[in-house]
N, C-alpha and C positions, 0 to 999 in steps of 0.2 A: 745724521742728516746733514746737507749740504748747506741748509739756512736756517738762520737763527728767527726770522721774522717772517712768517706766509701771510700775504692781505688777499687770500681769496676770498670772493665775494665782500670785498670791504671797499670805499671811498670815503674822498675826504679827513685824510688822516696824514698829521705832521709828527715826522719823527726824527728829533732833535739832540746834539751832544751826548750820544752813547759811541762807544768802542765795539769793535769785535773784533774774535783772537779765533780765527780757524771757521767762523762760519757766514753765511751773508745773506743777504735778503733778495727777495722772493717777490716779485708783483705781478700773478695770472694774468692772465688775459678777462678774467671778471673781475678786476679791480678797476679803479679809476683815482686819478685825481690824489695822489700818493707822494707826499714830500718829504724829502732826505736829505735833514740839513747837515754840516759841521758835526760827518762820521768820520771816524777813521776807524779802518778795516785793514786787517794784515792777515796773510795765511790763508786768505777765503776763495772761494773758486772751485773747480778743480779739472784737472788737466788729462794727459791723454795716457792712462796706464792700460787702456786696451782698448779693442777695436769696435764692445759692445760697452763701451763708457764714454757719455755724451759729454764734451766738455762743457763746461761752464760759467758764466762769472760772479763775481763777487758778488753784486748787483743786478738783477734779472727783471729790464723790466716790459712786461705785455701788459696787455688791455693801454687806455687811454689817458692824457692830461697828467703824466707822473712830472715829477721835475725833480732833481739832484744837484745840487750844489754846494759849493765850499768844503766837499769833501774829500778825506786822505786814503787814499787806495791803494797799497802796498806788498808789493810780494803774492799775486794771485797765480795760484796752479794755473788758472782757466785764463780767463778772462775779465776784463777791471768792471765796465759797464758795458752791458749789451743791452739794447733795446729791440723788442719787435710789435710797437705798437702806433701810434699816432697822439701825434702835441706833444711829446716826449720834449722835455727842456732839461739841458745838461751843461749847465754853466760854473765856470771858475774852480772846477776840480783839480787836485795832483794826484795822478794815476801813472803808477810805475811800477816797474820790474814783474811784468807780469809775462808767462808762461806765452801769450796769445799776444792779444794786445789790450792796449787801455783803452778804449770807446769800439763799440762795434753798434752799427745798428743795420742789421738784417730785414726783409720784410715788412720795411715799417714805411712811414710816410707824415710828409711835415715836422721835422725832428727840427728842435735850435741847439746845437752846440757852438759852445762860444767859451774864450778865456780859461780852456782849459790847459794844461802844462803834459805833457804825457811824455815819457822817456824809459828806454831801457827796455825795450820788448822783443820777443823771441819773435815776432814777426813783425807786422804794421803796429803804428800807433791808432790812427782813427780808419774805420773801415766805413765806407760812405753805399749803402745799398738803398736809398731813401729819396724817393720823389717830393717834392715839393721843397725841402729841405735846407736850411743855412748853417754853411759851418765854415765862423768866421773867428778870426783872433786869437787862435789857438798856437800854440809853439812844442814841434812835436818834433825829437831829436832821437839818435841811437836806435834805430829800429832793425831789425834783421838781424838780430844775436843768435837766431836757433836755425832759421830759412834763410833760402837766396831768392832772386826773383821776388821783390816785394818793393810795396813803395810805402812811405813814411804816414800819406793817406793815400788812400787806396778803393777804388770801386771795378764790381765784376759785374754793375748792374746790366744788365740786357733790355734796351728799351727805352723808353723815354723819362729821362729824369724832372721832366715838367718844372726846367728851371733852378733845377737845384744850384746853389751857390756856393762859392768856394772863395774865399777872399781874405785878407790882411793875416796870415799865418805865414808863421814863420818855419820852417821846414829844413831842416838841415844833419848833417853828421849819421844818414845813413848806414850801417854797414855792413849791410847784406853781402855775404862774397861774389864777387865778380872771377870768371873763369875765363881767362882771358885763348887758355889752349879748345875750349867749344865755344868761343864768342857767344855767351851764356849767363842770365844771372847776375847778382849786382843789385845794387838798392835806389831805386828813384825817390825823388821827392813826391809829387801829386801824380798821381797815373789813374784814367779813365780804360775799363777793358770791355772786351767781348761787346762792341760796339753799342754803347750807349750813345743819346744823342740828349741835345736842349738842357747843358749845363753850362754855369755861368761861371768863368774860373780866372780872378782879374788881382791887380795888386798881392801876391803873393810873396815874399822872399826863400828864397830856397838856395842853398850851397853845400860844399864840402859831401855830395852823394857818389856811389861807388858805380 
């Protein structure tokens, strides 16, 4: 099995200073209100070994009000933390060397991430698909080890990001290849795609991108 912890149809449950070694947690979309404190997880995820195998991350979380913090996420096939839910809070994690990246939040809306550290990913570190959303104070470095054309945070949303914010992160050491014979490719810092609108993207530092 891909997780060690399923909370379907469960709420209101904190789960604190445990390890896992190859498996990760699970939160349906009939959960709620799901806290994960001072984990550390290594091996978890899993990744792209075929075309009918969905990737994954360590961390999965849907339904409402989850929150994730102070924890160590390491070495995932998939993906570090993916969220596709709402009130989702993702604060002060280290999430690295993972196959995808370390924060993703898909289909979700009003997400806080904050203070987290993310480094070393086969594509982006935080992937920003979420309206309402703040994702502030984070330092996200090395990103584009596997892909080109990627940015270090990154959004495809289509639409209106109703304010999403993007502020006081630090951004840097890209290294997506850049082809310089197809003017092609390369690793940005923050990049908005496939025309979204009403984001808010201010005090940022960003350097040394491809």
């Amino acid at each position: 099995r891909d997780y060690a912890l399923d909370f379907n149809w469960v709420s209101n449950v904190v789960v604190r200073d445990l390890d896992f070694y190859g498996a990760g947690v699970e939160c349906p979309s009939s959960s709620s209100s799901i806290t994960l404190e001072d984990l550390t997880m290594k091996y978890c995820g899993r990744g792209l070994d075929s075309l009918a195998n969905t990737p994954r991350a360590a961390i999965w979380l849907k339904g409402a009000n989850h929150s994730v913090r102070n924890c160590n996420i390491d070495s995932s096939y998939g993906g570090g933390i993916l969220t596709l839910g709402t009130g989702t809070q993702i604060v002060n994690n280290v999430v690295h060397d993972c196959m995808l990246y370390s924060i993703g939040t898909w289909h979700s809306s009003n997400i806080t991430v904050l203070h987290n550290t993310t480094f070393r990913n086969g594509s982006g570190n935080i992937t920003m698909f979420s309206p309402g959303s703040r994702f502030n104070f984070n330092h996200c470095y090395h990103a584009g080890l596997r892909t080109t054309d990627v940015a270090s945070m990154n959004s495809h949303y289509k639409g209106d990001l109703n304010e999403m914010e993007v502020a006081y992160n630090w951004v840097h050491s890209n290294v997506a290849r850049w082809n310089p014979n197809a003017n092609w490719g390369g690793g940005r810092g923050i990049r908005l795609d496939r025309n979204p609108s009403n984001a808010i993207i201010h005090h940022n530092l960003i350097w040394n991108i491809s």
